[in-house]
C-alpha positions in Angstrom: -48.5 -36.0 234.3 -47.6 -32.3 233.5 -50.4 -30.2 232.7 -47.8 -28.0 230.4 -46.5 -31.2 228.6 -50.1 -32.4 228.2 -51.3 -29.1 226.6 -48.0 -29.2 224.5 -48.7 -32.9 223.0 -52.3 -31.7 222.1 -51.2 -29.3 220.4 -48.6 -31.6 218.6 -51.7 -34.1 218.0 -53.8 -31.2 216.5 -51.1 -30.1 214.3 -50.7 -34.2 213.5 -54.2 -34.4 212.9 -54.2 -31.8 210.3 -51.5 -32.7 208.6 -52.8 -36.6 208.3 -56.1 -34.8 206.9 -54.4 -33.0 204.3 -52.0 -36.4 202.7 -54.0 -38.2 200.2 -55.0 -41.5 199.8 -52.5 -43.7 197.5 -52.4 -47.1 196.3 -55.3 -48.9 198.2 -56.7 -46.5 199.4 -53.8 -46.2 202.2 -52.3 -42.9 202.9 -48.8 -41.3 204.1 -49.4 -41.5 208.5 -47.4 -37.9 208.8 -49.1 -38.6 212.2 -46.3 -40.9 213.9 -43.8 -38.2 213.5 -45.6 -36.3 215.9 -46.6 -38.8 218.0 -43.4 -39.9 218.1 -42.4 -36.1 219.4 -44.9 -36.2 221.7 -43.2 -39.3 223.3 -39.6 -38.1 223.5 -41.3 -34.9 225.4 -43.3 -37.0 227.8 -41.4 -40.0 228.7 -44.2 -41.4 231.2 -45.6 -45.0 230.4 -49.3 -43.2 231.6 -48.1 -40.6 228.5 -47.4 -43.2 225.9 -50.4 -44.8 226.1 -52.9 -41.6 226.8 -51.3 -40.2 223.2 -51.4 -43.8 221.3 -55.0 -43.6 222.1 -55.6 -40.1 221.0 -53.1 -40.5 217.9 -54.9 -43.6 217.2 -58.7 -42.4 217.7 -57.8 -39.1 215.6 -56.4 -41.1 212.4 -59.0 -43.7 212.8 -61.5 -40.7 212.1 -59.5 -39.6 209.4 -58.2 -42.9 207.9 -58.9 -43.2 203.9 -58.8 -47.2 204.1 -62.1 -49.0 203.9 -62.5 -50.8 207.3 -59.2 -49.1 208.4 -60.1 -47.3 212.0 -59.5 -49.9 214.2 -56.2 -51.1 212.5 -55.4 -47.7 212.8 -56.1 -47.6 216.6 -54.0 -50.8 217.1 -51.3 -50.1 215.3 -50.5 -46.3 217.0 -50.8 -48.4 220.4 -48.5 -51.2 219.5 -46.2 -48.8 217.6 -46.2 -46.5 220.8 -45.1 -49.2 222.7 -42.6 -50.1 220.7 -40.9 -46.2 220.4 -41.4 -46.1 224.5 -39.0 -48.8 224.8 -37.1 -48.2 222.0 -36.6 -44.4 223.5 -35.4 -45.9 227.2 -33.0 -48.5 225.5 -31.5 -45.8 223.4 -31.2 -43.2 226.5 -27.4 -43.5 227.1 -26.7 -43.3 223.3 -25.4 -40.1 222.2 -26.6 -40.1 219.3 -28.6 -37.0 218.8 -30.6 -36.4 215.3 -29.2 -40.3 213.7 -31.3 -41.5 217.3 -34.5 -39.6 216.7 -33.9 -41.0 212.9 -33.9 -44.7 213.8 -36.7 -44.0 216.1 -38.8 -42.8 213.7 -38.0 -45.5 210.9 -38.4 -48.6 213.4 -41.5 -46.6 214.5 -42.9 -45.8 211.1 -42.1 -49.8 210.3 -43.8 -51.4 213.3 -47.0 -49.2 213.1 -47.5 -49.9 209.1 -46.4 -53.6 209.8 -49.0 -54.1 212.2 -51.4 -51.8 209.8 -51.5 -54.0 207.6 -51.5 -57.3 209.6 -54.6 -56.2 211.3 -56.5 -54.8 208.1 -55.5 -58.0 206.6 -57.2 -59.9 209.0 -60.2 -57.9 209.8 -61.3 -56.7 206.3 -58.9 -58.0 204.1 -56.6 -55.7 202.1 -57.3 -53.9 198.9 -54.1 -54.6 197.5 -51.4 -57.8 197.9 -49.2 -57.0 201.5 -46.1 -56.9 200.0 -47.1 -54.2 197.9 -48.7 -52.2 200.1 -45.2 -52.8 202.3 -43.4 -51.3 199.6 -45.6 -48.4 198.1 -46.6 -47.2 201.0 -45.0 -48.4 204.5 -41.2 -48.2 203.4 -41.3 -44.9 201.6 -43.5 -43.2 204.9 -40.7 -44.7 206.8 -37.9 -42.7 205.2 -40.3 -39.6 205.1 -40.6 -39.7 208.6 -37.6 -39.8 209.4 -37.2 -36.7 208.0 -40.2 -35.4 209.3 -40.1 -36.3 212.4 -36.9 -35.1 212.7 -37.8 -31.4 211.4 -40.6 -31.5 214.2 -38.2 -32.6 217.0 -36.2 -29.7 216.1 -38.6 -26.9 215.9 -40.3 -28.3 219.0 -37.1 -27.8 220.8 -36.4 -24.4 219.4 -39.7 -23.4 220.2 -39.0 -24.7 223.8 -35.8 -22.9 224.2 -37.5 -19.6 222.9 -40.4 -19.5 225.4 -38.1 -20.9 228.3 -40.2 -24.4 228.5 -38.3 -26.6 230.2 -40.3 -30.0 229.4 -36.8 -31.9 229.7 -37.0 -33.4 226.1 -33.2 -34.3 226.0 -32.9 -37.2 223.1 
């Protein structure tokens, strides 16, 4: 693990961790997870399986002290590490697509899916949710989705134009 890529996805996480502070809470208490898109950066940077789950952890711990949802922390921790997971593999069977910003975009959505899917699952099981699943599907995990693409997107971008300006080379190639 890279010390420079390390420092780099904490500061990504600490930029993540303020925006998820700043989103409020919606319908159910449940709020926009801003916080994927950057952990979803962070993963394209660092490409290490030891990385993936280091920053699920951290992504996870840092919304589950933020979350708005009653009973919502360790949903929150599950679902960053699962969703994680999921962009990890989803990153390595997309390498030799040249697909550029559409790629990071259908990371990002699957991403965004899988970690408010298994949001909810997990809050549904532990403490029950504060609204039916479906709707809480639809108000909240579908419409982060698209957001994030966009978001994470914007991220990736700057990132890599920040990279290219100070001469980093963290080899971040989507």
């Amino acid at each position: 693990m890279n010390l420079r890529k390390n420092i780099f996805i904490a500061l990504l996480l600490a930029i993540g961790f303020i925006m998820h502070q700043i989103v409020p809470g919606t319908l159910g208490s449940m709020k926009f997870d801003l916080m994927l898109s950057f952990i979803f950066v962070a993963l394209m940077i660092n490409k290490d399986f030891k990385s993936t789950i280091v920053t699920a952890l951290l992504g996870g711990i840092i919304t589950a002290m933020t979350t708005t949802f009653p009973g919502g922390q360790i949903a929150n921790i599950v679902d960053k590490i699962i969703a994680s997971l999921a962009v990890y593999f989803l990153i390595y069977l997309l390498a030799n697509v040249k697909m550029g910003q559409i790629k990071i975009g259908i990371i990002a959505f699957i991403g965004t899916v899988v970690s408010g899917s298994v949001f909810l699952y997990t809050a549904l099981f532990l403490v029950g949710l504060p609204a039916p699943f479906m709707a809480l599907f639809l108000s909240i995990v579908i419409p982060t989705s698209i957001t994030n693409i966009f978001v994470t997107i914007t991220i990736y971008n700057i990132v890599k134009m920040a990279l290219k300006v100070t001469k980093l080379d963290l080899a971040m190639e989507i």
